[in-house]
C-alpha positions in Angstrom: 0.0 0.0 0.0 1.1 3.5 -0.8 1.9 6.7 1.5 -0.2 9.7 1.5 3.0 11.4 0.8 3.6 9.1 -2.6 0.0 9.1 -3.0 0.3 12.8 -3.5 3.5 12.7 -5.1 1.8 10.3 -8.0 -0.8 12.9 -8.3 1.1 16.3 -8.6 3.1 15.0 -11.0 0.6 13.6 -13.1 -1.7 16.9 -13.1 1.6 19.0 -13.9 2.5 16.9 -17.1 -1.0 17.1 -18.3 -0.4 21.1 -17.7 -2.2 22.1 -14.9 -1.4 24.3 -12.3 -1.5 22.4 -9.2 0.7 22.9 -5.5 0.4 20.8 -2.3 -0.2 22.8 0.9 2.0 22.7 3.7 0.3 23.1 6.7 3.6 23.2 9.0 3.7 25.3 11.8 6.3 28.1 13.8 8.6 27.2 16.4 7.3 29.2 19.5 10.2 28.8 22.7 11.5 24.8 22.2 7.6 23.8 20.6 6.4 23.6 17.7 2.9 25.3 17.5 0.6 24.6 14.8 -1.7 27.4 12.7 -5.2 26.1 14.3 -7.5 28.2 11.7 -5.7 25.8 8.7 -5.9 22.8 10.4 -7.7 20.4 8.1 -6.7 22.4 5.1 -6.7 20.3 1.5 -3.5 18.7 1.2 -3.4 20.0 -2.8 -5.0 22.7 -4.5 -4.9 23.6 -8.3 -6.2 25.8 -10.9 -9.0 23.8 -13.3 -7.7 24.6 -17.4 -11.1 23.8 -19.4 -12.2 26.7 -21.1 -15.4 26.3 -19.7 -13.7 26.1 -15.9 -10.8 28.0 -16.6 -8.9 29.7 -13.6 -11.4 27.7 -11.0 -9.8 26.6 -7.7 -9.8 22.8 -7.0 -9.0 21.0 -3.9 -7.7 17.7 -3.2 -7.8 15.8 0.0 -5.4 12.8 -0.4 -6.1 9.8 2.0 -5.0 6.4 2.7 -6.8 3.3 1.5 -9.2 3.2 4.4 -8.8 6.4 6.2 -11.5 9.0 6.6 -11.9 12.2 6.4 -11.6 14.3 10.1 -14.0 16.7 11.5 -11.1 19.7 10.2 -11.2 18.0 6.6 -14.8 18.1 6.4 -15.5 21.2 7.5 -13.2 22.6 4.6 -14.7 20.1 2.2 -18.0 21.4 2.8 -17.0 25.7 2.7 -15.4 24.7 -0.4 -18.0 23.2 -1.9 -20.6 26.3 -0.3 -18.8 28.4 -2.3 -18.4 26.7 -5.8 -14.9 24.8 -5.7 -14.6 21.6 -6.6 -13.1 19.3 -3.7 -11.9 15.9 -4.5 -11.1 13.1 -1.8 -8.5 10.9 -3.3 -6.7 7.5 -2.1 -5.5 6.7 -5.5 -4.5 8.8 -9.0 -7.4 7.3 -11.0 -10.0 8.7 -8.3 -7.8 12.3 -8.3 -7.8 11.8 -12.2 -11.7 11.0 -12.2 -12.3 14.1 -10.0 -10.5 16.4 -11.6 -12.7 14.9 -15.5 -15.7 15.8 -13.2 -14.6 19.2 -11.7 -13.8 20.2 -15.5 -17.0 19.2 -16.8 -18.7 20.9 -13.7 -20.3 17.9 -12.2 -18.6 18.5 -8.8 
């Protein structure tokens, strides 16, 4: 079974060869004293986010939330799922390329 990490890794660079603008978010955090202190208000953020290139769709945000075989979604993750969709951006939930690649076919023909 793959990573989430190679999971993603699969997926950027498939998107970018077939030309689309597409980034994976870092979520990180600061070093506050001898802690590291995480950005609360992000938490749950979509692990990838692009730029849809149908003329149609053109210059639309997408999101991608990339998950292990068998993992689900947290509270965070739905929360940002849900405002994205709310306001009109496609959000894809992937644990493989072909689902990433079948939501992204979707977003561009506005189904999602």
């Amino acid at each position: 079974m793959l990573s989430e990490k190679q999971i993603q890794t699969q997926i950027l660079e498939y998107l970018r060869a077939c030309g689309y603008l597409i980034e994976r978010f870092n979520m990180g955090g600061i070093i506050y004293g001898n802690k590291m202190v995480m950005n609360k208000r992000l938490r749950g953020f979509p692990d990838l986010f692009g730029v849809l290139k149908n003329e149609k769709r053109k210059g639309v945000l997408f999101l991608i939330e990339v998950k292990k075989d068998g993992e689900k979604l947290k509270e965070s993750q739905e929360a940002w799922k849900e405002e994205f969709k709310r306001r009109g951006c496609p959000h894809i939930t992937a644990r493989t390329l072909a689902q990433a690649i079948n939501g992204i076919n979707a977003a561009e023909k506005g189904e999602i």
